[in-house]
GUVOKE-834902 format. One record per residue (C-alpha): residue number from 1; residue in one letter; z, y, x. Coordinates in nm, 3 decimals, always signed. Each point is the difference from the previous one (the first is absolute). Example, Ala and Ser with C-alpha at 12.3 -4.5 7.8 and 13.67 -1.06 7.14 Angstrom:
GUVOKE-834902
+-----+------+---------+---------+---------+
| seq | type |      c3 |      c2 |      c1 |
+-----+------+---------+---------+---------+
|   1 |    A |  +0.780 |  -0.450 |  +1.230 |
|   2 |    S |  -0.066 |  +0.344 |  +0.137 |
+-----+------+---------+---------+---------+
end
This chain:
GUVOKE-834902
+-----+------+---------+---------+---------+
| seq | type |      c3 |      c2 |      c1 |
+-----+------+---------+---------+---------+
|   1 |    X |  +0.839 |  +0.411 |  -0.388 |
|   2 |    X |  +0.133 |  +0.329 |  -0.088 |
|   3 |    X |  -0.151 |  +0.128 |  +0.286 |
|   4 |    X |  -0.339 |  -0.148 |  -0.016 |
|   5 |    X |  -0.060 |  +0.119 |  -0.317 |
|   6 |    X |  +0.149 |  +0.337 |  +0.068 |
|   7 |    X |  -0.325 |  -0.017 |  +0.288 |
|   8 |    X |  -0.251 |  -0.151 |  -0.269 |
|   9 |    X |  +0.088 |  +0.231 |  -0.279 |
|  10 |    X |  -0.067 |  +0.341 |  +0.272 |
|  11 |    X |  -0.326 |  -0.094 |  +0.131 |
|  12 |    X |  -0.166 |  -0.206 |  -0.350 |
|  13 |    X |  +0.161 |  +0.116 |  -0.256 |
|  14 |    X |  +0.079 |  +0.379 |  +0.119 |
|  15 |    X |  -0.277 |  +0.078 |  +0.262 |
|  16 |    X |  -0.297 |  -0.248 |  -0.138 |
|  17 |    X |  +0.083 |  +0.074 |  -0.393 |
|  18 |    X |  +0.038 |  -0.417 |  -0.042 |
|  19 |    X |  +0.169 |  -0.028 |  -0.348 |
|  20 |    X |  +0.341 |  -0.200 |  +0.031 |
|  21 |    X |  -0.094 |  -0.234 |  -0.217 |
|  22 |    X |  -0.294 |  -0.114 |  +0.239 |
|  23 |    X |  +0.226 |  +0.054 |  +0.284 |
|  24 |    X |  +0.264 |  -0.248 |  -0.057 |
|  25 |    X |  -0.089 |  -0.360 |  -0.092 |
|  26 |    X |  +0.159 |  -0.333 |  -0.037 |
|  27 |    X |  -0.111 |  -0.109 |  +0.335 |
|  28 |    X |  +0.268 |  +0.182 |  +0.178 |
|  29 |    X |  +0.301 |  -0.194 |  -0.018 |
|  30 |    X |  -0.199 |  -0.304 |  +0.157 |
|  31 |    X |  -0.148 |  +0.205 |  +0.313 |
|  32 |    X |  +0.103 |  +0.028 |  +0.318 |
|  33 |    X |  +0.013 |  +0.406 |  +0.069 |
|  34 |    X |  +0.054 |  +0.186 |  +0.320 |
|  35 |    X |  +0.190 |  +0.341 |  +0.049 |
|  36 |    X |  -0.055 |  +0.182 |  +0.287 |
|  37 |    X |  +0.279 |  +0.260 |  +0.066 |
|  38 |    X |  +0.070 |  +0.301 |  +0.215 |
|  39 |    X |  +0.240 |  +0.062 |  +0.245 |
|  40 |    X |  +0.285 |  +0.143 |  -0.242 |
|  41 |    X |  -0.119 |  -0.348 |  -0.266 |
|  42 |    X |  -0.256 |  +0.273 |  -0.237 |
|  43 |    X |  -0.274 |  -0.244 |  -0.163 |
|  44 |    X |  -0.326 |  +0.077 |  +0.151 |
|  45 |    X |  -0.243 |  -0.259 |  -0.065 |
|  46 |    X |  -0.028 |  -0.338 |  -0.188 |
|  47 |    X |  -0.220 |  -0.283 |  -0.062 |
|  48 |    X |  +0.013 |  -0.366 |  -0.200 |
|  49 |    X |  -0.146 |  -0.353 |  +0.017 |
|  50 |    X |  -0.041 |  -0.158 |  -0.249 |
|  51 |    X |  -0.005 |  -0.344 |  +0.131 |
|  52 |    X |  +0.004 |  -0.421 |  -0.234 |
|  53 |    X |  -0.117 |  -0.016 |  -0.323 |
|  54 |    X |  -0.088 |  +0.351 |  -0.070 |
|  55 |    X |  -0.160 |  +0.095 |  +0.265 |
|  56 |    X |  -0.208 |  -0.371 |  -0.036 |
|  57 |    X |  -0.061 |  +0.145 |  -0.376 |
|  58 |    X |  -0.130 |  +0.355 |  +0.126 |
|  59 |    X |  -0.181 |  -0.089 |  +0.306 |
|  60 |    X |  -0.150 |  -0.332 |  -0.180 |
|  61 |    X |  +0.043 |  -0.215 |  +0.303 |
|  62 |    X |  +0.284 |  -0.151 |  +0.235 |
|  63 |    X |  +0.124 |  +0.113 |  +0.340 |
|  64 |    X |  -0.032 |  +0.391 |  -0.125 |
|  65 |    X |  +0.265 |  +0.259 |  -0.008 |
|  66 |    X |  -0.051 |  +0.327 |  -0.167 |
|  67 |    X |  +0.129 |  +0.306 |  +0.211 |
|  68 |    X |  +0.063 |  +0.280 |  -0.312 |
|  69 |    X |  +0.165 |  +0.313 |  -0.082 |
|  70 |    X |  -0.015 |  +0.121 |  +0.369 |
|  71 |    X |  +0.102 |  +0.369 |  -0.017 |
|  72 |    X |  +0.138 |  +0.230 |  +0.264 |
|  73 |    X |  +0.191 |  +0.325 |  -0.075 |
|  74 |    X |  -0.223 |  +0.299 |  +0.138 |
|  75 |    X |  +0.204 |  +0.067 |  +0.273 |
|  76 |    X |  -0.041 |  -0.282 |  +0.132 |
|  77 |    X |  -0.344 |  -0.009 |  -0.003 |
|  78 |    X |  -0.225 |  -0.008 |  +0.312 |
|  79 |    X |  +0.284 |  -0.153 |  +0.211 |
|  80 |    X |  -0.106 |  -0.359 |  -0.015 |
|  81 |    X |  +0.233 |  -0.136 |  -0.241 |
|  82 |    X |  -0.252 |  -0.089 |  -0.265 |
|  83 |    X |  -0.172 |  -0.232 |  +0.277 |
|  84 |    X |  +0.318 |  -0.107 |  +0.083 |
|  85 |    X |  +0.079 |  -0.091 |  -0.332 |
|  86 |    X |  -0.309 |  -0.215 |  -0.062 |
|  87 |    X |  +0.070 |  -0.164 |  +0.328 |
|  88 |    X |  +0.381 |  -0.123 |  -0.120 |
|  89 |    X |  -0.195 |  -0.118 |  -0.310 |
|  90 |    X |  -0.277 |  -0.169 |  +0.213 |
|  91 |    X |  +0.343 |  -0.185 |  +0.162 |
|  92 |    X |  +0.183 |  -0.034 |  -0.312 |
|  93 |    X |  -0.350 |  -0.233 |  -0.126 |
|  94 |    X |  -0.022 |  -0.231 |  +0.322 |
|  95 |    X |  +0.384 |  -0.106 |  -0.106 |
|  96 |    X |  -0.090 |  -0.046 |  -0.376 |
|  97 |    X |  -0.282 |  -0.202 |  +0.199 |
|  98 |    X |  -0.282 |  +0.223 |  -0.112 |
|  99 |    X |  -0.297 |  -0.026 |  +0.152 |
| 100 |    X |  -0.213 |  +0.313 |  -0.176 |
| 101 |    X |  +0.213 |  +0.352 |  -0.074 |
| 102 |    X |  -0.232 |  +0.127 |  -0.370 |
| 103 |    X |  +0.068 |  +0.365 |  -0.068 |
| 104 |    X |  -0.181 |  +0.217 |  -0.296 |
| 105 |    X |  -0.024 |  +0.329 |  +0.183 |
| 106 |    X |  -0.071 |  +0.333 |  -0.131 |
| 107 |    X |  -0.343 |  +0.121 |  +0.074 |
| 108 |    X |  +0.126 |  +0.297 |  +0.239 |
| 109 |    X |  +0.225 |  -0.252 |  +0.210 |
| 110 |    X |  -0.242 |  -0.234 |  +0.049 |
| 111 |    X |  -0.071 |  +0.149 |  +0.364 |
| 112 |    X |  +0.390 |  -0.040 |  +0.076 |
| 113 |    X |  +0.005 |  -0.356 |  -0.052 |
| 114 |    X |  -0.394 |  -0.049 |  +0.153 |
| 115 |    X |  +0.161 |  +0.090 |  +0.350 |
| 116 |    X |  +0.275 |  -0.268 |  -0.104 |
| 117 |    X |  -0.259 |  -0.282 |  +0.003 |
| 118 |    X |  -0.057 |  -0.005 |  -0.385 |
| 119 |    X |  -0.325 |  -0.067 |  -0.155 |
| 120 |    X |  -0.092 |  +0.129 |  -0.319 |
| 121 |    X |  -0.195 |  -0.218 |  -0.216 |
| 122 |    X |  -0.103 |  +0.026 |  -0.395 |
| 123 |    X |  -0.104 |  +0.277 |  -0.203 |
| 124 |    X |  +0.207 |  +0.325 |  -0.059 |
| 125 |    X |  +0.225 |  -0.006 |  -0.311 |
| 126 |    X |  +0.283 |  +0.231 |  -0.169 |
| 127 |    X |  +0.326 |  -0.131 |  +0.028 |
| 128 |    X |  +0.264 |  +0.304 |  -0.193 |
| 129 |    X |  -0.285 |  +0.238 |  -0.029 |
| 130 |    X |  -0.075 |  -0.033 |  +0.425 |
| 131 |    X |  -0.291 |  -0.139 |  +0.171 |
| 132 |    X |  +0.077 |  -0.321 |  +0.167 |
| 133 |    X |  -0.150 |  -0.263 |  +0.261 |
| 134 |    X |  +0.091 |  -0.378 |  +0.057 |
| 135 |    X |  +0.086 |  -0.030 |  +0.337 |
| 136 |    X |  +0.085 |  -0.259 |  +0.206 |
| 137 |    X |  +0.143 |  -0.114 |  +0.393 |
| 138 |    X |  +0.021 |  -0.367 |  +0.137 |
| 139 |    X |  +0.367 |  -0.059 |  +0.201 |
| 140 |    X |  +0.064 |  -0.169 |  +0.321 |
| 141 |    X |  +0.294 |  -0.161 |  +0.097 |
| 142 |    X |  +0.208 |  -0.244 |  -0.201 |
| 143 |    X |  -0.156 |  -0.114 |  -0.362 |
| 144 |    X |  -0.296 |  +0.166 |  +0.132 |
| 145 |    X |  -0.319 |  -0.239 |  -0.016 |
+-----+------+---------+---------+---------+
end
């Protein structure tokens, strides 16, 4: 986890201006997260689900995950390891037996995870002072419907 924040706190907290305190909640310790690593084991990207009863509570219905906090180091970025990040989360939620990956993406991602399938849906709305969207993908596969 030390590393996974270490990749959080550089891109929200440093790069975005994200306050800690809006940063780091107490969903954290019952997620599933991801670390994607380089060649010599530097953190370069990471993601979460939040998967069971709070993800039910946020997304307001069952068979959702919510894919959060993804966040690649810049250099890292343009290589493909975002997408391949949301794609490990995409397979993490078929065995949770999710059927429906929820994300609330920033405003100027929302093209990234478009080409990913994702549909946005709802009205715009701040979330820590940035522009978000709803958006949504339906799985395949196991637990899919």
């Amino acid at each position: 986890m030390e590393l996974v924040h270490r990749v959080r706190r550089e891109v929200f907290v440093v790069e975005q201006g994200i306050a800690e305190e809006d940063e780091w909640d107490d969903l954290d310790p019952f997620c599933l997260h991801l670390l994607a690593t380089g060649p010599g084991g530097e953190p370069l990207g990471t993601g979460r689900v939040v998967h069971g009863a709070p993800a039910r509570e946020q997304a307001g219905r069952d068979g959702a995950v919510l894919l959060g906090r993804l966040a690649v180091l810049p250099a890292a970025r343009g290589t493909g390891l975002g997408a391949a990040l949301v794609r490990e989360v995409e397979q993490a939620a078929r065995e949770l037996g999710a059927r429906e990956v929820e994300l609330h993406a920033q405003v100027s991602a929302i093209g990234f995870y478009e080409r990913l399938g994702y549909t946005a849906r709802g009205p715009e709305y701040l979330d820590a002072g940035i522009p978000h969207r709803t958006m949504s993908r339906p799985l395949d596969g196991p637990g899919a419907a």
